[in-house]
KOLKOLTOR-146478 format. One line per 2 residues: number of its first residue (from 1); their letters; for each residue z negated, y negated, x negated of N, C-alpha, C. Coordinates in pm, whole numbers, always signed. Layout:
BEGIN
NUM) a) Z,Y,X,Z,Y,X,Z,Y,X ~ ... $
END
This chain:
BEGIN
1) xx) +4236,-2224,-448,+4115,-2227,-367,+4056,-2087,-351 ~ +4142,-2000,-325,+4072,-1864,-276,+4027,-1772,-453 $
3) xx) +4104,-1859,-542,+4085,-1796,-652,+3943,-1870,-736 ~ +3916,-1938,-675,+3732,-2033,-703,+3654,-1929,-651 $
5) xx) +3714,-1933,-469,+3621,-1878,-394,+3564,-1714,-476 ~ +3635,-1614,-501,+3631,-1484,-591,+3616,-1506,-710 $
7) xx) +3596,-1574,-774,+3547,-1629,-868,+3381,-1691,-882 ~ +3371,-1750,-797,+3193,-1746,-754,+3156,-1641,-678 $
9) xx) +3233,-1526,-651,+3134,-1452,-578,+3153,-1370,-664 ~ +3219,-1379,-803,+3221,-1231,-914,+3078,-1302,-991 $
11) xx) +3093,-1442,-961,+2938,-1489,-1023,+2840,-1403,-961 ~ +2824,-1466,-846,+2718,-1423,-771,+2712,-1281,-799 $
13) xx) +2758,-1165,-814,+2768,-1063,-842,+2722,-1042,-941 ~ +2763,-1075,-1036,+2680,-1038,-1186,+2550,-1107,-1208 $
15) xx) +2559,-1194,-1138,+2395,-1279,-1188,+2287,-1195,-1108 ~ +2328,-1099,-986,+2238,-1042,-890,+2223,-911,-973 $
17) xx) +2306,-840,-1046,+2302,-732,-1105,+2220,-773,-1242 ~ +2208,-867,-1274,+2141,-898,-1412,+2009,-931,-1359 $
19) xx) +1977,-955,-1212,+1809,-974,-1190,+1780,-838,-1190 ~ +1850,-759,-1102,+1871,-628,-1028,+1799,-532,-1140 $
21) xx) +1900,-540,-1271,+1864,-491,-1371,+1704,-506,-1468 ~ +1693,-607,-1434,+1554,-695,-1549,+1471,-595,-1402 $
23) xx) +1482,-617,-1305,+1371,-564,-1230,+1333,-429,-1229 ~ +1432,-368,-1203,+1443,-225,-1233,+1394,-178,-1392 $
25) xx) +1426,-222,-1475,+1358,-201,-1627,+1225,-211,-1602 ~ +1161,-340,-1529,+1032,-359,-1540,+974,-292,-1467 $
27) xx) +1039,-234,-1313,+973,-144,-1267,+926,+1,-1304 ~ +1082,+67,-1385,+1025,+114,-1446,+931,+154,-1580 $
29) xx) +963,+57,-1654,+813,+83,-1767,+710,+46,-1714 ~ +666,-2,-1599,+564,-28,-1514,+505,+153,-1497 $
31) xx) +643,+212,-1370,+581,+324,-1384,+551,+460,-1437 ~ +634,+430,-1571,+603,+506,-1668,+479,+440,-1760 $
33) xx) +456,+396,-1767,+269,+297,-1772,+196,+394,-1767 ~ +171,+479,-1586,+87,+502,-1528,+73,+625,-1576 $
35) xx) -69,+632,-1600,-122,+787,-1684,-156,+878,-1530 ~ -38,+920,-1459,-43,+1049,-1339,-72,+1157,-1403 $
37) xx) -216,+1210,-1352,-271,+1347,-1405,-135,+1478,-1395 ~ -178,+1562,-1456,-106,+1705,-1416,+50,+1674,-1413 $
39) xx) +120,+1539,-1505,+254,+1510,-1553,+251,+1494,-1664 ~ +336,+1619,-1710,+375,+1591,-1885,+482,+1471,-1918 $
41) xx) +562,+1461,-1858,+679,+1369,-1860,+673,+1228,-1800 ~ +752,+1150,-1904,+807,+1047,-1784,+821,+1038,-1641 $
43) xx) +847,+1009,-1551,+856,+1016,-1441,+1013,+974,-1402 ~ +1031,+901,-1470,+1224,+842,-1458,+1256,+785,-1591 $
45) xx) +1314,+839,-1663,+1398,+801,-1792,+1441,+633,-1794 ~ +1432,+567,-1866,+1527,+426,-1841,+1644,+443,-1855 $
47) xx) +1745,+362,-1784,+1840,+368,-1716,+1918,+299,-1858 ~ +2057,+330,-1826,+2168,+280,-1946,+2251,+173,-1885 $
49) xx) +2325,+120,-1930,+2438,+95,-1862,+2501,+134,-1784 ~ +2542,+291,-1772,+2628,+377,-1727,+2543,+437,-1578 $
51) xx) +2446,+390,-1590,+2343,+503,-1514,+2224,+532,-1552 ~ +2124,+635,-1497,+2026,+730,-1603,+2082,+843,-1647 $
53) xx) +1989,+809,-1741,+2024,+954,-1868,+1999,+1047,-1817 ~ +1912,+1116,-1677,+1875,+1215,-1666,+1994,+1293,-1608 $
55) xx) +2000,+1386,-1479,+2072,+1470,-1502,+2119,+1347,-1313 ~ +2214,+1255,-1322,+2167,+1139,-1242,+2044,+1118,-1209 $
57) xx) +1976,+1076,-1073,+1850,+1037,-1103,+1778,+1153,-1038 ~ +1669,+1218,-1071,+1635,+1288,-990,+1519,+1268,-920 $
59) xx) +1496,+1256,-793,+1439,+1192,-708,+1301,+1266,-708 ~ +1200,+1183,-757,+1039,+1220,-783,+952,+1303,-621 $
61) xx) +928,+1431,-648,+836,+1490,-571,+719,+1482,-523 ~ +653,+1340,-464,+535,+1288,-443,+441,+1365,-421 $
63) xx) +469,+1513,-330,+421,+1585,-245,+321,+1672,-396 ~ +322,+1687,-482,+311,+1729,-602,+225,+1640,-689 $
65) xx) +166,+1553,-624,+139,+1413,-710,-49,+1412,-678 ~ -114,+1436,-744,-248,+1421,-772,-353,+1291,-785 $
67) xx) -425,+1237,-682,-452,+1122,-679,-562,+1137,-633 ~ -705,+1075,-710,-809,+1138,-637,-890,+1001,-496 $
69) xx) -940,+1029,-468,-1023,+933,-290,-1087,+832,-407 ~ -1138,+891,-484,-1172,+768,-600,-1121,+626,-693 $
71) xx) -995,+675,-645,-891,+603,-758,-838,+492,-618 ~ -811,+577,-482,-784,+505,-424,-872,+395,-362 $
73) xx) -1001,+440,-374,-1116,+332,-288,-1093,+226,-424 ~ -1087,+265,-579,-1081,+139,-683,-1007,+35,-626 $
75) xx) -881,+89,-583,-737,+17,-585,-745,-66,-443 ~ -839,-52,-317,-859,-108,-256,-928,-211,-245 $
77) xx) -1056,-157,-323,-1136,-266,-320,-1122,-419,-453 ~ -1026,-371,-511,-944,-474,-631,-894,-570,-503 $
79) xx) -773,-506,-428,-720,-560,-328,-847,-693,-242 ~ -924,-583,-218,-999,-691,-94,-1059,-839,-215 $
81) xx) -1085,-790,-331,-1148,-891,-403,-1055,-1005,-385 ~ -900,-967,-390,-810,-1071,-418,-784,-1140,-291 $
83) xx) -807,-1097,-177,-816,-1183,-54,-851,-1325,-2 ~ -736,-1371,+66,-800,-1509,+68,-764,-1590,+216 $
85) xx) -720,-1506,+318,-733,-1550,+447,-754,-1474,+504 ~ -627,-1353,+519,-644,-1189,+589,-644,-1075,+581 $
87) xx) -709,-940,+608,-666,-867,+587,-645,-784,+698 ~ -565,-651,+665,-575,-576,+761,-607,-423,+722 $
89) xx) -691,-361,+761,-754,-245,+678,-743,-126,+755 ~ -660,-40,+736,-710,+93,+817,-788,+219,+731 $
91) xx) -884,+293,+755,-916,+396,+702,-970,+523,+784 ~ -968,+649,+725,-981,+723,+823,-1079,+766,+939 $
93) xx) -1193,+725,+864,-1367,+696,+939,-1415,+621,+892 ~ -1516,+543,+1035,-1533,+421,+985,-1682,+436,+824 $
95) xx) -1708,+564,+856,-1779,+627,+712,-1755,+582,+599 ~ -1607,+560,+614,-1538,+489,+439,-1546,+412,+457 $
97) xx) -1565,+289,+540,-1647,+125,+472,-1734,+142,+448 ~ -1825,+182,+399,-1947,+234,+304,-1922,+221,+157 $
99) xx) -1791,+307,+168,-1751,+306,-19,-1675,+178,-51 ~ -1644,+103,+75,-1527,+37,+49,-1597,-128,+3 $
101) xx) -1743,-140,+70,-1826,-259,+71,-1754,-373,+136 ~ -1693,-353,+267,-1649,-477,+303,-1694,-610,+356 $
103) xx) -1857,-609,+357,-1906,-663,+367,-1907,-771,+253 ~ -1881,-722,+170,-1880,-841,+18,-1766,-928,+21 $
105) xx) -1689,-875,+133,-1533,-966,+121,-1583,-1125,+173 ~ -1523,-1215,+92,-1587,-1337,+139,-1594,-1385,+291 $
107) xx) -1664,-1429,+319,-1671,-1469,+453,-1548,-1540,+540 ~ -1517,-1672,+455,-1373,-1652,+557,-1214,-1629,+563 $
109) xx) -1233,-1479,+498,-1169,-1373,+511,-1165,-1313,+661 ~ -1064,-1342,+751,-1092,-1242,+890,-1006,-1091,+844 $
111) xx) -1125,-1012,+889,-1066,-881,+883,-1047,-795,+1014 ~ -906,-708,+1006,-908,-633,+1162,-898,-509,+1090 $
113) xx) -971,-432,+1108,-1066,-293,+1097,-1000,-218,+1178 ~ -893,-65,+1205,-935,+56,+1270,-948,+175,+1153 $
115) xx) -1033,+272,+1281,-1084,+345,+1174,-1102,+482,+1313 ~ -1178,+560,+1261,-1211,+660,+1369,-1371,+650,+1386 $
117) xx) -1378,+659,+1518,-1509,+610,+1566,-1619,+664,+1666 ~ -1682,+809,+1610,-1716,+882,+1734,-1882,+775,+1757 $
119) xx) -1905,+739,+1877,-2026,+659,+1937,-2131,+751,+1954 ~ -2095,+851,+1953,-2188,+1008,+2017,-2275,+1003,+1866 $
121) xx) -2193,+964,+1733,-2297,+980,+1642,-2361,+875,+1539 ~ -2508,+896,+1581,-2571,+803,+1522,-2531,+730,+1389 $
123) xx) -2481,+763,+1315,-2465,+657,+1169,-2329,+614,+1223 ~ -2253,+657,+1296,-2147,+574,+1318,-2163,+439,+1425 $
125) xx) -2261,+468,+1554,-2260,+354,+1617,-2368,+283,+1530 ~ -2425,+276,+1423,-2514,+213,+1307,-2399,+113,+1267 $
127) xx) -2302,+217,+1171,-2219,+148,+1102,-2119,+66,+1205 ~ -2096,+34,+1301,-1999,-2,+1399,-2102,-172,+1429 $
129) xx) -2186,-104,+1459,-2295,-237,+1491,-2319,-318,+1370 ~ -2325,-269,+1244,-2314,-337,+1160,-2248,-407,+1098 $
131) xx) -2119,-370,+1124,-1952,-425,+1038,-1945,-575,+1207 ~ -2002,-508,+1336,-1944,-615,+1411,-2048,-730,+1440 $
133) xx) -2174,-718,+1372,-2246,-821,+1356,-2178,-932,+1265 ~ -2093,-926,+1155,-2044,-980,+1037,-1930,-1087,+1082 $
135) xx) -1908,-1205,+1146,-1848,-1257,+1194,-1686,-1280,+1174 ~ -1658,-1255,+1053,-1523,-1230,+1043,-1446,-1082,+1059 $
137) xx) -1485,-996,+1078,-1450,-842,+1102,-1406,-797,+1270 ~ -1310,-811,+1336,-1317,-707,+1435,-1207,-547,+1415 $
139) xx) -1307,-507,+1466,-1357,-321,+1435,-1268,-294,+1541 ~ -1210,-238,+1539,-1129,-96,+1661,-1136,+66,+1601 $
141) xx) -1099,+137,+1750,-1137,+268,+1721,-927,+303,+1676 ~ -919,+373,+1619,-823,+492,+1602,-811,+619,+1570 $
143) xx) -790,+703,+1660,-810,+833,+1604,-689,+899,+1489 ~ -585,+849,+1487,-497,+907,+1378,-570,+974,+1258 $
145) xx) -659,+913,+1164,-735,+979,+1070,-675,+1022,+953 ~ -506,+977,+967,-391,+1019,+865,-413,+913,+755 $
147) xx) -387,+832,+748,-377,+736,+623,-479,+635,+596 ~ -468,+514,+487,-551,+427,+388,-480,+292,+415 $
149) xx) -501,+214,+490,-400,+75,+433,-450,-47,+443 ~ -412,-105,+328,-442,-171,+368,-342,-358,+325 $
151) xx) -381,-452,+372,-244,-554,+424,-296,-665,+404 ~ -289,-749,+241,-337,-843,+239,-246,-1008,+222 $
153) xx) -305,-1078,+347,-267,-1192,+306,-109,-1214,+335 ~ -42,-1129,+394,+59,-1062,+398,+195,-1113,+301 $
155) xx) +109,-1079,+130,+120,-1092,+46,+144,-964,-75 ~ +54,-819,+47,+79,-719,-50,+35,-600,+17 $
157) xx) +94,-483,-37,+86,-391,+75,+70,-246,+3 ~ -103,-186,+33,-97,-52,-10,-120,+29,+114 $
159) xx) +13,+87,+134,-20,+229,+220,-31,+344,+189 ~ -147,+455,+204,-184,+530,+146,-169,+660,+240 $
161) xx) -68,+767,+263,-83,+869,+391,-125,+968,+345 ~ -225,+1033,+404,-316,+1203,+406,-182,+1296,+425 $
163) xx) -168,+1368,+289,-104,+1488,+364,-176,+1616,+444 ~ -90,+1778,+407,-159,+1815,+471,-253,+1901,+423 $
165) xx) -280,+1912,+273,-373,+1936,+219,-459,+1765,+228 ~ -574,+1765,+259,-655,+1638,+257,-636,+1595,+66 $
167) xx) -663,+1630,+24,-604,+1586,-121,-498,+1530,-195 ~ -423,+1548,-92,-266,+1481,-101,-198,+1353,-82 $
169) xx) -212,+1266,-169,-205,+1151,-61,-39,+1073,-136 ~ +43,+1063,-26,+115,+950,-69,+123,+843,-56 $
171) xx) +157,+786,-180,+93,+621,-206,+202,+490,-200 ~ +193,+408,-159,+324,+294,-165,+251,+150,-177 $
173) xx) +232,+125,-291,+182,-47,-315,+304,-125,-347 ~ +282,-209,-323,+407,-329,-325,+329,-497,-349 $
175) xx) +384,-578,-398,+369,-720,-386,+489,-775,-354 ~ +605,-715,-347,+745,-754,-332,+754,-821,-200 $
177) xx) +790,-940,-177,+793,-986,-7,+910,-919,+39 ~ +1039,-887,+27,+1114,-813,+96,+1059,-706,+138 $
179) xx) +998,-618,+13,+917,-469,+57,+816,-481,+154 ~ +723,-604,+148,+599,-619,+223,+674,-659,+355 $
181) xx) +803,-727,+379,+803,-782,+523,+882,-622,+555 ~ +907,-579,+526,+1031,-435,+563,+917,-360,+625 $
183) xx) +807,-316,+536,+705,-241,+571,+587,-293,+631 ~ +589,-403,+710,+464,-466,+734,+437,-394,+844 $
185) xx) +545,-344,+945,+495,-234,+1056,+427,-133,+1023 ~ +436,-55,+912,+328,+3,+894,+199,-30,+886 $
187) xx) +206,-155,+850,+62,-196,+762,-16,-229,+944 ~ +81,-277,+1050,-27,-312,+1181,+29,-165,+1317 $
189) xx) +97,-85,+1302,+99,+26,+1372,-56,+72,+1405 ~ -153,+96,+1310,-232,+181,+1355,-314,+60,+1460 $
191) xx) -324,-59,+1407,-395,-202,+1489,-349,-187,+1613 ~ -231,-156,+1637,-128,-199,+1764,-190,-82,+1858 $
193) xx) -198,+38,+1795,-224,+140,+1864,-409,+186,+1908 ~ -456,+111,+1851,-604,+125,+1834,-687,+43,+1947 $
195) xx) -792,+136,+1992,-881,+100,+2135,-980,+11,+2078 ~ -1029,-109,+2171,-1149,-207,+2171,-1237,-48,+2223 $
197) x) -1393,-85,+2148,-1484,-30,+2165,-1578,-45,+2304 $
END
């Protein structure tokens, strides 16, 4: 009996290391895919049997990583296209729904919006009045002004944080539901923390 029992769990063991594995391969030629400016190299070697080939693994320097406000508004607004009940959006002023067109997101899409929100200036209480005329959108203020995120469907998850050069941004997209439920506090922290107007 106890020799079944260790016996299905040497199963279970290898069959988890053989997804473990297929995933990890795919993740990484996924992100060795990605054409990252100002990197000559791979980014992580594929892995052997034994391990990686590199010198073990050596753990990637994000802080070093070149990503322009352009690439990220693409990658958002792909996101909002794919929406299909909720989202949750933070950005740093509400200035960037402008680039972001969230108005095009289908209608019943509910969206919860913070952003930074000075009332003192005219194109912002414009843009504030405008996003909350739109019946599926409510708008909050946050002053953080640090990061990009945004939380769809709670199906997929790009968080995007300002370093401290404004040019700096580190990036974390996921579709993985373990990853998306692990990190979903990020994705409603700034919501939780953010003032009605």
């Amino acid at each position: 009996m106890e020799k079944d029992i260790i016996k299905q769990l040497e199963e279970t063991l290898h069959n988890f290391q053989n997804e473990l594995q297929i995933k990890m391969d795919d993740f990484i030629n996924r992100l060795n895919s990605i054409n990252f400016s100002n990197l000559g190299e791979k980014i992580i070697s594929k892995p052997t049997d034994n391990g990686f080939k590199t010198s073990e693994l050596d753990i990637f320097d994000f802080s070093k990583l070149k990503i322009t406000k352009a690439q990220l508004l693409k990658k958002i607004r792909e996101i909002l296209e794919r929406a299909q009940h909720k989202i949750m959006l933070t950005v740093p002023i509400i200035t960037d729904l402008e680039d972001l067109e969230v108005y095009n997101v289908r209608a019943g899409v509910n969206m919860n919006i913070t952003c930074f929100i000075d009332i003192g200036l005219d194109n912002h209480e414009e843009l504030l009045e405008e996003h909350e005329s739109l019946r599926n959108i409510d708008i909050r203020n946050f002053e953080g002004k640090d990061r990009w995120v945004i939380y769809r469907d709670g199906e997929e998850l790009l968080f995007i944080a300002i370093g401290a050069e404004k040019s700096n941004y580190l990036v974390f997209h996921t579709r993985d539901s373990a990853h998306v439920k692990l990190f979903s506090s990020l994705a409603t922290d700034a919501w939780l923390r953010s003032k009605r107007i």
